[in-house]
C-alpha positions in Angstrom: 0.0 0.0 0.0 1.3 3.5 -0.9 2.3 5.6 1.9 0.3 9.0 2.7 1.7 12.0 1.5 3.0 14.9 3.6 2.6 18.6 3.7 2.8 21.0 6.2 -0.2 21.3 8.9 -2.0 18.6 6.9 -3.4 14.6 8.1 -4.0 12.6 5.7 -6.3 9.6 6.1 -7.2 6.9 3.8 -10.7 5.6 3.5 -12.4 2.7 0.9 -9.6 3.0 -1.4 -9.2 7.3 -1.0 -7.4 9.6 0.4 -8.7 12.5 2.2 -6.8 15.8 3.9 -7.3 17.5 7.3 -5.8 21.0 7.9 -4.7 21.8 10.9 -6.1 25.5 11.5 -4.0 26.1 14.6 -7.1 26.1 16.3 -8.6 24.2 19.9 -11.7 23.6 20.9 -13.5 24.0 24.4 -11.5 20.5 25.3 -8.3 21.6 24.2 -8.4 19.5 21.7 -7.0 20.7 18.1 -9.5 21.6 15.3 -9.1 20.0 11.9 -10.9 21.3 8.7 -11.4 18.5 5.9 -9.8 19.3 2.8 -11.7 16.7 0.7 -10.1 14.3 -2.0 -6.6 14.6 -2.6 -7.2 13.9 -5.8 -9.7 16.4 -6.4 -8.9 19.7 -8.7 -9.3 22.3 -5.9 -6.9 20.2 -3.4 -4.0 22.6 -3.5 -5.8 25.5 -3.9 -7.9 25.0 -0.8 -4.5 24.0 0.8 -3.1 27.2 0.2 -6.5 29.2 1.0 -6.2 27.5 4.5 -2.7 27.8 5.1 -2.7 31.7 4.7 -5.5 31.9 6.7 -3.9 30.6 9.2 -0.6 32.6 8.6 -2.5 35.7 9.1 -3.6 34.5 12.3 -0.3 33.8 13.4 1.0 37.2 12.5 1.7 39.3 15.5 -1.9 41.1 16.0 -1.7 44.8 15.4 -6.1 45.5 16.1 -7.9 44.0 20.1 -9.9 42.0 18.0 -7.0 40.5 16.3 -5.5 39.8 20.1 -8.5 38.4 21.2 -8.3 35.9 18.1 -4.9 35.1 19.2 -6.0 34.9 22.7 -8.2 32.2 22.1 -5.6 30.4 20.0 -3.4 30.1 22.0 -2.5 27.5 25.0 -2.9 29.5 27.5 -6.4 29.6 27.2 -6.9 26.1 26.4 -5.3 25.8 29.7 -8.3 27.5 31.2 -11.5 25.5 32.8 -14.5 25.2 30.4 -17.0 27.3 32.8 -13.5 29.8 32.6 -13.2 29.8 28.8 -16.8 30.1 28.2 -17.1 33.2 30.3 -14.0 34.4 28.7 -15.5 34.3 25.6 -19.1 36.2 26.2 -16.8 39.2 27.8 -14.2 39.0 24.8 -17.2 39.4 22.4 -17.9 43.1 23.9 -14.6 44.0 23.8 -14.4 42.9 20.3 -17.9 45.0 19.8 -16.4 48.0 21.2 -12.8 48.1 21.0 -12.1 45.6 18.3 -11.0 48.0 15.5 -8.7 49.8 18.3 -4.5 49.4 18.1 -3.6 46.8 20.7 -1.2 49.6 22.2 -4.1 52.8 21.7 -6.0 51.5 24.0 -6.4 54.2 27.4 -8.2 54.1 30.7 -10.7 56.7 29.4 -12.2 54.2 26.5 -12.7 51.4 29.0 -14.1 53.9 31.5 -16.3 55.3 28.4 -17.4 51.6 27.7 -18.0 50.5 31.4 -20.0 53.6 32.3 -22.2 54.0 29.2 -22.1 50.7 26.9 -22.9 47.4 28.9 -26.1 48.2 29.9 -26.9 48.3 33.9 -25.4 44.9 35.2 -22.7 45.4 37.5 -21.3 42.0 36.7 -21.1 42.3 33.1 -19.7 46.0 33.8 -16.5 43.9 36.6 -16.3 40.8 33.7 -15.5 42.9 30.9 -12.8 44.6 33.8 -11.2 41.2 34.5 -11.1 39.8 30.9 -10.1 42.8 29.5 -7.0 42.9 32.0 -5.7 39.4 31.0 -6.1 40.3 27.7 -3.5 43.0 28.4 -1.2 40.8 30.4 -1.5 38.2 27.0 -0.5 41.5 24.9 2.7 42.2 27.5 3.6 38.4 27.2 3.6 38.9 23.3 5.8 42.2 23.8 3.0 44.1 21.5 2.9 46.5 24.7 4.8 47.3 27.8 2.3 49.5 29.7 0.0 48.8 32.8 -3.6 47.6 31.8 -6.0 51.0 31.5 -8.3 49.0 33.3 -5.7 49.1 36.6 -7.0 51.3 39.5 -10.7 51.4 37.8 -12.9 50.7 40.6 -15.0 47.5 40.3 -18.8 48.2 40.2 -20.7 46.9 43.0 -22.7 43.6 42.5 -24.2 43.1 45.9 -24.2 39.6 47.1 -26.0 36.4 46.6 -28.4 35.7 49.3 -29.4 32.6 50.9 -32.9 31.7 50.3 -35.3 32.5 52.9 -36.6 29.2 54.8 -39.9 28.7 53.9 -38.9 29.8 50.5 -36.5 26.7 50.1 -39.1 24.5 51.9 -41.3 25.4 49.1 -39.3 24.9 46.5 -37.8 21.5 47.9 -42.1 20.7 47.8 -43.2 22.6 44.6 -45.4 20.6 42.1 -43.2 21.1 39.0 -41.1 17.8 39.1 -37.7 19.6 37.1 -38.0 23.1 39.6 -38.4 20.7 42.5 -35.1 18.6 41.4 -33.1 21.2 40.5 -33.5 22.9 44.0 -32.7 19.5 45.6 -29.8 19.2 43.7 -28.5 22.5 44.1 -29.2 23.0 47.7 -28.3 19.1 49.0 -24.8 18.8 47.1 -23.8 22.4 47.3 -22.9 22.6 43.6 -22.9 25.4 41.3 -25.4 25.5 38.8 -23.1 24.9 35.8 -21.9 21.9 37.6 -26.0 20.5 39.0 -26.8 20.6 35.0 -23.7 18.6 33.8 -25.0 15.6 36.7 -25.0 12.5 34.8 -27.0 9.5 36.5 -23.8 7.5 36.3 -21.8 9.9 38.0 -24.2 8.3 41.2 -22.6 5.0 42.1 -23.2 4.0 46.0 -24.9 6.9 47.2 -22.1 9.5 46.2 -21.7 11.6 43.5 -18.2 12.0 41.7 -18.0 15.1 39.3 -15.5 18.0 38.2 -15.9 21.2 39.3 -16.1 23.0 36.1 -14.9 26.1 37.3 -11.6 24.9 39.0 -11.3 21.6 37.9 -11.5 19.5 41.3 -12.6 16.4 41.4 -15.3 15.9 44.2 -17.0 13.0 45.9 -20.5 14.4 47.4 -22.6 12.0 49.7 -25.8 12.4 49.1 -28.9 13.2 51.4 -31.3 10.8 52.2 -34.3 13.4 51.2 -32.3 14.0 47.7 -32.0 10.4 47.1 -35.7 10.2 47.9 -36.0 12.8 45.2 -33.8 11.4 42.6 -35.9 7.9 43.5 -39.3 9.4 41.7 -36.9 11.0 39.1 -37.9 9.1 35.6 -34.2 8.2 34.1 -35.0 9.7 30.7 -31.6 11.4 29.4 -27.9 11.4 30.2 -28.1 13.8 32.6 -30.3 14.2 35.4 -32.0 17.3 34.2 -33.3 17.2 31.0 -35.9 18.8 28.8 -39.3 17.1 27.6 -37.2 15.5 24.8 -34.8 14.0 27.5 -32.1 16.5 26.4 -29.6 18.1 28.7 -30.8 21.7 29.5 -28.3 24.7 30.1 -27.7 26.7 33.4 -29.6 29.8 32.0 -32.7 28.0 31.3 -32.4 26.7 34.8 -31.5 29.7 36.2 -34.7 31.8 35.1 -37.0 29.1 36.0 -36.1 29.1 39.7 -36.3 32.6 39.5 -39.0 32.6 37.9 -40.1 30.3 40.8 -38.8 32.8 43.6 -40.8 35.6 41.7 -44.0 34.1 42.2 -43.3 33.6 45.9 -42.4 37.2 45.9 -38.5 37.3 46.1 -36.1 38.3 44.0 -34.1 35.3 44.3 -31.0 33.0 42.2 -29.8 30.2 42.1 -26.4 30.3 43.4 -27.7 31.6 46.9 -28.7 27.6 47.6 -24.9 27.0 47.6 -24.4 29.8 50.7 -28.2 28.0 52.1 -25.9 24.3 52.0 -23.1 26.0 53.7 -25.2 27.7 56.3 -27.1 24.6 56.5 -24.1 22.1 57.5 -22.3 24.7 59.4 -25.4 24.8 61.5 -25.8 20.9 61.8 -22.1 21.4 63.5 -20.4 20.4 60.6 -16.3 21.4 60.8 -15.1 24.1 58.3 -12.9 21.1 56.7 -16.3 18.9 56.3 -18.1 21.9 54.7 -15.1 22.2 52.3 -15.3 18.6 51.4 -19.1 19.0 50.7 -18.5 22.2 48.5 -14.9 22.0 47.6 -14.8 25.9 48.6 -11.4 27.6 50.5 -12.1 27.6 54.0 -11.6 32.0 53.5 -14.9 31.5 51.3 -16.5 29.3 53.5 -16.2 32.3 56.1 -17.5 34.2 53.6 -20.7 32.3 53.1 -20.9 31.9 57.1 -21.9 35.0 58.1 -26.0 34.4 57.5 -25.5 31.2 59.7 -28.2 31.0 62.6 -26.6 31.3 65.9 -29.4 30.4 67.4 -29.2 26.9 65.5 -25.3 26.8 65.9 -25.5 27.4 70.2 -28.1 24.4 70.1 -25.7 22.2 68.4 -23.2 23.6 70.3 -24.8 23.2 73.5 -25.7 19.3 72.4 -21.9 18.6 71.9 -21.1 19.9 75.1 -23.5 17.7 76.8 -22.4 14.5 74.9 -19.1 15.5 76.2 -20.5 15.7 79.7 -21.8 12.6 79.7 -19.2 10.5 78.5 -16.7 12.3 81.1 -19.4 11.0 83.8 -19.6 7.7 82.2 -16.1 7.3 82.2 -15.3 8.8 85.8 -18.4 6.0 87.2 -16.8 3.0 85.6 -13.4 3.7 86.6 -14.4 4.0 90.0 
C-alpha cells in the first residue's frame, strides 16, 4: 500500500480506497483539543488551492496582531487559554465578544483608561457584573499582549474601581421549603440538587445519572477543575428515587435533552418571583453552607461537601443561625459531659 503523503499542517487519512486531507487551523476547541478542517479528495482539482487558502488563513492568524480584535483571536488560539477551565473559557469568551464590539477596530497599544471607563459607564447596559467581567477579561487580555511584547504598559483597566454587584443571598426558609415541595417535578429537582450537594449550577446541569454510584456523586468542578465525591442526602436520594431516568443527565428537557444553566437559572427565578422574592440560584450554595455549618459540621467537612477555600466558606458563614449553631453547640457539650461522667463511674 502506498504511503500518505505529507505537507505542512495537513493529516492525511485513507478511507475505501481514497485519500482524504485535514488542515490543521492552529485552532482548539472548548476541550483543548485541536480543530481540523477536511480538505476533501486529494485527488480532487481544488486540493492545493484550498491548501493554500487554508494555510494563509492561518498565517494571518499567526502574524503578530496589530487591532484587540486581532489579540483576542490570538487569545483564544493560543495555550494559554486552552489551559483554562471550560465554565473559565466560556465566560472568557461572552466578555471578549464586547470588547471585540467595542474596541475591536482599536490598536492593541491605543488603547487608554478613558475608552474602558467610556465603555463600562455608558455601553454594557446596567449589570454590575457584566460591567466587573468585561474589567477582569479585559485585563488578561492586556497581560496576553505584555507576554507577546505588543505593549509594555499597565492595563488601562488598573486602578478602575470595580462596580458593586451586591451579594447572593441565601434563600429564605420557607422559601427553600417550598421549593424542595413545589409541584413542577424539574423546579423541585433542580433545588434538591442544588441545595443538598452544594454545587454550582453549571456543575447540577452537567450531573449525569452515572456519575451516582453507591450513594455518592463524583464530578469536576467545572470552574476549577477538582474532582469531588458528594454523599448524598437521604431526602435527595428520595427525590432522585421518583426521578424518571430519561436522558444522560439528570436534568433534562421534555425530549430528554440536557438543559443549560440559563434555562435553569430563570425558571427558579422565575419560581422565587412568584413567591415574591427576588431570588438565584447560586444563593442555595451559601443555604448548603449555612445549613451544614449549623448541623455542626467542621469548616474542613463543609469544604469537602463544596470543595470551597475555608476564606470563602467564612464568607458564606456570616448568615448562619446562631441560634441553630448554640443548640448544636450546647448538644456537643453535653455528649461531652456525659461521657466524662460515664467514664469517671466506671473507673471507680
Amino acid at each position: 500500500m502506498a504511503r500518505l503523503p505529507k505537507q505542512k499542517f495537513v493529516k492525511f487519512v485513507r478511507s475505501k480506497g481514497n485519500v482524504y486531507g485535514y488542515f490543521n487551523t492552529g485552532k482548539k476547541d472548548e476541550n483543548g483539543k485541536r480543530i481540523y478542517a477536511p480538505m476533501g479528495k486529494v485527488s480532487s482539482p481544488g486540493f492545493q488551492d484550498t491548501y493554500v487558502a487554508m494555510l494563509g488563513h492561518r498565517n494571518r492568524r499567526d502574524e503578530t496582531p496589530a487591532t484587540v480584535a486581532q489579540l483576542a483571536d490570538k487569545f483564544e488560539d493560543s495555550s494559554e487559554f486552552a489551559a483554562l477551565s471550560l465554565g473559565t473559557r466560556k465566560f472568557y469568551r461572552s466578555l471578549l465578544k464586547h470588547i471585540r464590539a467595542h474596541l475591536g477596530s482599536f490598536p492593541v497599544d491605543a488603547v487608554r483608561r478613558a475608552h474602558i471607563k467610556e465603555i463600562v459607564n455608558n455601553r454594557l447596559g446596567d449589570k454590575n457584573g457584566t460591567k466587573n467581567g468585561f474589567l477582569a477579561v479585559y485585563g488578561v487580555l492586556h497581560s496576553y499582549a505584555v507576554d507577546l511584547e505588543i505593549v509594555n504598559t499597565v492595563s488601562p483597566t488598573a486602578r478602575i474601581k470595580p462596580f458593586d454587584t451586591g451579594e447572593h443571598e441565601p434563600w429564605p426558609e420557607p422559601i427553600l421549603r417550598a421549593g424542595l415541595e413545589a409541584e413542577h417535578d424539574r423546579t423541585r429537582l433542580a433545588i434538591a440538587l442544588l441545595y443538598y450537594t452544594g454545587a454550582r449550577i453549571g456543575d447540577v446541569v452537567r450531573f449525569r445519572w452515572n456519575d451516582i454510584r453507591d450513594g455518592v456523586i463524583y464530578f469536576k468542578q467545572q470552574k476549577t477543575g477538582k474532582a469531588m465525591e458528594v454523599p448524598l442526602h437521604r431526602d435527595l436520594l428520595a427525590e432522585l428515587a421518583r426521578t424518571p431516568k430519561r436522558g444522560i443527565t439528570i436534568i433534562v428537557n421534555q425530549d430528554g435533552k440536557q438543559m443549560t444553566d440559563q434555562v435553569i437559572r430563570r425558571e427558579l427565578k422565575t419560581f422565587a418571583a412568584g413567591l415574591g422574592h427576588d431570588l438565584v440560584p447560586h444563593g442555595l450554595r451559601k443555604n448548603a453552607v449555612n445549613a451544614l455549618l449549623e448541623a455542626g459540621c467542621t469548616e474542613y467537612e463543609v469544604q469537602a461537601i463544596t470543595g470551597q477555600s475555608l476564606n470563602m466558606i467564612h464568607h458564606y458563614a456570616r448568615k448562619v443561625n446562631s441560634r441553630k449553631l448554640g443548640k448544636a453547640a450546647i448538644l456537643k457539650l453535653e455528649r461531652t459531659d456525659g461521657e466524662s461522667s460515664t467514664g469517671g463511674a466506671n473507673s471507680a
